[in-house]
N, C-alpha and C positions, 0 to 999 in steps of 0.2 A: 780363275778356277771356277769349273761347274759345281750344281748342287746337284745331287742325287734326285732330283726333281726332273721334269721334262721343260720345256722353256712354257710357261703358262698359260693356258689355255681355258680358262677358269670360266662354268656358270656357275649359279649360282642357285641354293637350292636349301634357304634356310628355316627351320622352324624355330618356332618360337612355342610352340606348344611342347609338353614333356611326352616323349616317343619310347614306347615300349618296346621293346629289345624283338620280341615277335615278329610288328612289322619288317621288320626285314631282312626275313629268313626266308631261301627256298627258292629265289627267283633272282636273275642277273639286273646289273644296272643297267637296264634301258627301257627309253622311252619311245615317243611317240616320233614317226619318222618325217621329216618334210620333204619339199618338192624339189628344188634348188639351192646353192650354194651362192648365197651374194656376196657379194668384194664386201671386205671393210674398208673404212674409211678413216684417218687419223689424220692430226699434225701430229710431226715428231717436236720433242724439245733436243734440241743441242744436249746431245750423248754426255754422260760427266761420265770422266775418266775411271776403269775399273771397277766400273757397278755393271751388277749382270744384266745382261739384253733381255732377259724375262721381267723383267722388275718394271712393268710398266707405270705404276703410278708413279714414278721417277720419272723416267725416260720418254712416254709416251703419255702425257697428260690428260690427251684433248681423245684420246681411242677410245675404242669401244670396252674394252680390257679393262682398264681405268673405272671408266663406269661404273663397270660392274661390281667394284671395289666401292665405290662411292654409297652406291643400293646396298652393301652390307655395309661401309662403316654406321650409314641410320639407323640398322639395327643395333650396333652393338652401342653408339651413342645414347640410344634408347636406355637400349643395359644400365651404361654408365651412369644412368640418370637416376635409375634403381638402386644406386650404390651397389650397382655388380662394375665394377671396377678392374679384379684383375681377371682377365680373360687368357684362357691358355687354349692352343691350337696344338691339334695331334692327330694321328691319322693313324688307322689300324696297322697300316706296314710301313715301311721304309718305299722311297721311291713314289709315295702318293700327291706330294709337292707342298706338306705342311708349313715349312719354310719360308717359300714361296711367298704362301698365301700370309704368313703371319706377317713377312716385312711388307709387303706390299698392300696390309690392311692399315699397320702401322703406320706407315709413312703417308698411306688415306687420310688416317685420324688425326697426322702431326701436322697436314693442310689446312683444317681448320683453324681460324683464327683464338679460337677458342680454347682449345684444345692444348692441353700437357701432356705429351704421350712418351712411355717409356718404352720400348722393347728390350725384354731382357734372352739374350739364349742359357736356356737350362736344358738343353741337349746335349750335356755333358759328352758323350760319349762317341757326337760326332757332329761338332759344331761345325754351324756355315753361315748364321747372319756376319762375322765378321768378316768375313771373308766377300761373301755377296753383297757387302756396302765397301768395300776396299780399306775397311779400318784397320789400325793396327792388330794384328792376331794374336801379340805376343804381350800384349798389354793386360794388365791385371785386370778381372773380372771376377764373375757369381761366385768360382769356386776358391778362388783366393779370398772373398770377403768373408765365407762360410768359415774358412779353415782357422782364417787371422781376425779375432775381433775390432782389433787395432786398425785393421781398414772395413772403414765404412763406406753407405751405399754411393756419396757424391763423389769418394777416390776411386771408384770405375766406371760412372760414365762417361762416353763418350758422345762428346758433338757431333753432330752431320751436319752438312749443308742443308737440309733440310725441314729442317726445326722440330727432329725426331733424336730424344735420347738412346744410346743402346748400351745395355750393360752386355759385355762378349764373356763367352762360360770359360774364360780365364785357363789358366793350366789345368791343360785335362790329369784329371786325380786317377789313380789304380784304382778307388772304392768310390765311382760315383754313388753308388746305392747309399753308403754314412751319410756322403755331404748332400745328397738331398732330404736326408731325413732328419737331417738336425732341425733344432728348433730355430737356430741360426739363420735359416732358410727363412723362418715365418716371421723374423724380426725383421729380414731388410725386406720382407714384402712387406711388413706392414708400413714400414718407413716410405715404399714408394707408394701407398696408397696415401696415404699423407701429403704428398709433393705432388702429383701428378693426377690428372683428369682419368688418364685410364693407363694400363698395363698390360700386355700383350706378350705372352710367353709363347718363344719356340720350344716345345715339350718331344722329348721322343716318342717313340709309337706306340701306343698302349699298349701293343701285343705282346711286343717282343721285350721289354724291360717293366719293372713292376714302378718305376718314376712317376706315374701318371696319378699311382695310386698313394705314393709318397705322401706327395704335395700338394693332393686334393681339399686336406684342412685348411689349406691356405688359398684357396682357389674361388674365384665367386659361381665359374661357368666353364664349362666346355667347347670349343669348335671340331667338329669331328671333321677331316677334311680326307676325300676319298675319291681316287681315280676314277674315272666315269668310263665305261665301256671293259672294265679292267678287273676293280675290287671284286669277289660273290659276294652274293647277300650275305651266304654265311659267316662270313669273316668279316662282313658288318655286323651283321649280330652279334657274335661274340666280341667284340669292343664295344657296341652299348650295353652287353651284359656285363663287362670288366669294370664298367666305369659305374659313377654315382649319377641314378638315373635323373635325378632330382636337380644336377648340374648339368647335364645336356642341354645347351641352349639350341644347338643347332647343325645340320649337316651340308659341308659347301661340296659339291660336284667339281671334281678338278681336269680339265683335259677332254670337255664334252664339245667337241668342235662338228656338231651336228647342225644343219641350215637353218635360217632363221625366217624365212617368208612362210613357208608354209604353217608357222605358231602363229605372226603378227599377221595374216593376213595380207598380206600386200608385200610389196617390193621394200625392202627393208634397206635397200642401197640410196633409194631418194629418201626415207625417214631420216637417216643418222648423215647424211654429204652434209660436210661443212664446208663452205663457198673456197677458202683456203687449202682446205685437208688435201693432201696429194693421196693418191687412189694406190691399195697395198693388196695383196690376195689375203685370203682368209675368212673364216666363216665363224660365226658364234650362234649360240641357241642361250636366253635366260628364262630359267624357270625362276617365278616369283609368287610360288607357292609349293604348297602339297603335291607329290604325286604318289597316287597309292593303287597299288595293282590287285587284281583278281588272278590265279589263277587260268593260265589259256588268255589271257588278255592283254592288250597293252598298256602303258601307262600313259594317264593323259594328267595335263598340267592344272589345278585346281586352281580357283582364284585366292591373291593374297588373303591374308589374313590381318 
């Protein structure tokens, strides 16, 4: 079963400064263009059964994809170090690849050795991490533990193979809107802030359901995640003006598959060959910082922060 997502295509394009709703209003997402399309380069890991082919920090380790997951699990590590702890990922529409990005941040973060990571889906209304790790679907989760006090946060999660917990949003309820707004909600978050290094919610789209704004008392941070060549400003705009500006940690670019020599300066195919890696098509661009437009101008990539 597919996700509503496109198979992932992810730069990356996070702040960490607090961004006012203003910037980015009036002008489309794009940037600065390059010269060529270089190959990427990857080892594959041995496919596990039922997990979807986007899902590269699983499937595809050693890729460029992967990577790029790595460069933001640091930041959110960082977070977690702040006691910003549970991190929810949401994207102004449907279809922007929030999902995606959340297992596949997740499953980043449950790599480290270090690391206790839960992913819970609270996208009641139209759940897919269970699905897109091949767990049981039909197994109690979020919205069973919300309803029934009597089960608690450890009788819904489930094990992965990959030393990533997932609670799955359980039988989908007629009245998502009650069961996220109970307090219910805030007790077995807090309970997994207690158990776990960090938290990682798949959230529906800020736009189209009021969820986001539910369970913001319970929330440490934001990931705003948004199709790249796709989203308009304005419909970025108004989801950082929907949400709490103070928890915007940051915004990931999804699906920017623009060339990557002409940003690095050089042939980007000899940088990333690994002596093993079998040779794949495809092209990435990462932005690892700011980019802020002028009017009539293009956007060029700012140095990290």
């Amino acid at each position: 079963m597919r996700t509503n997502s496109r198979p992932v295509s992810m730069s990356q394009y996070l702040e960490l400064e607090r961004r006012s709703p203003g910037d980015a209003r009036g002008e489309p997402l794009i940037a600065d263009s390059a010269e060529s399309r270089p190959g990427r380069d990857s080892r594959e890991a041995a496919p596990v059964p039922e997990v979807e082919e986007h899902l590269a920090s699983l499937l595809s380790p050693y890729s460029f994809e992967a990577d790029q997951y790595r460069l933001l699990r640091q930041s959110v590590e960082q977070l977690a170090a702040k006691e910003r702890k549970v991190i929810a990922i949401t994207s102004p529409a449907a279809g922007d690849g929030k999902t995606t990005t959340a297992i596949n941040l997740a499953a980043t973060l449950a790599q480290s050795s270090r690391s206790r990571v839960l992913l819970v889906d609270t996208d009641l209304r139209r759940p897919f991490v269970a699905a897109n790790l091949g767990l049981d679907m039909d197994a109690p989760g979020l919205a069973d533990a919300v309803r029934d006090e009597q089960i608690d946060l450890a009788a819904v999660v489930q094990a992965t193979p990959y030393t990533l917990a997932v609670v799955p949003a359980g039988a989908a309820p007629a009245d998502a809107y009650r069961v996220l707004e109970s307090a219910r909600v805030g007790q077995l978050l807090d309970t997994a802030r207690g158990s776990y290094d960090c938290v990682i919610l798949d959230m529906p789209p800020v736009l189209l359901v009021p969820d986001c704004r539910l369970m913001s008392q319970w929330i440490d941070g934001f990931l705003l995640v948004v199709a790249a060549h796709r989203t308009p400003r304005k419909l970025l705009g108004e989801a950082l003006s929907a949400m709490d500006e103070a928890k915007v940690l940051g915004i990931v670019f999804n699906g920017d598959d623009r060339p990557l020599s002409g940003y690095y300066g050089g042939d980007y195919r000899s940088y990333y060959h690994h002596p093993s890696a079998p040779r794949r098509g495809g092209w990435w661009r990462s932005w690892r910082g700011q980019a802020k437009t002028k009017r009539g101008q293009k956007a060029r990539p700012q140095p990290w922060r």
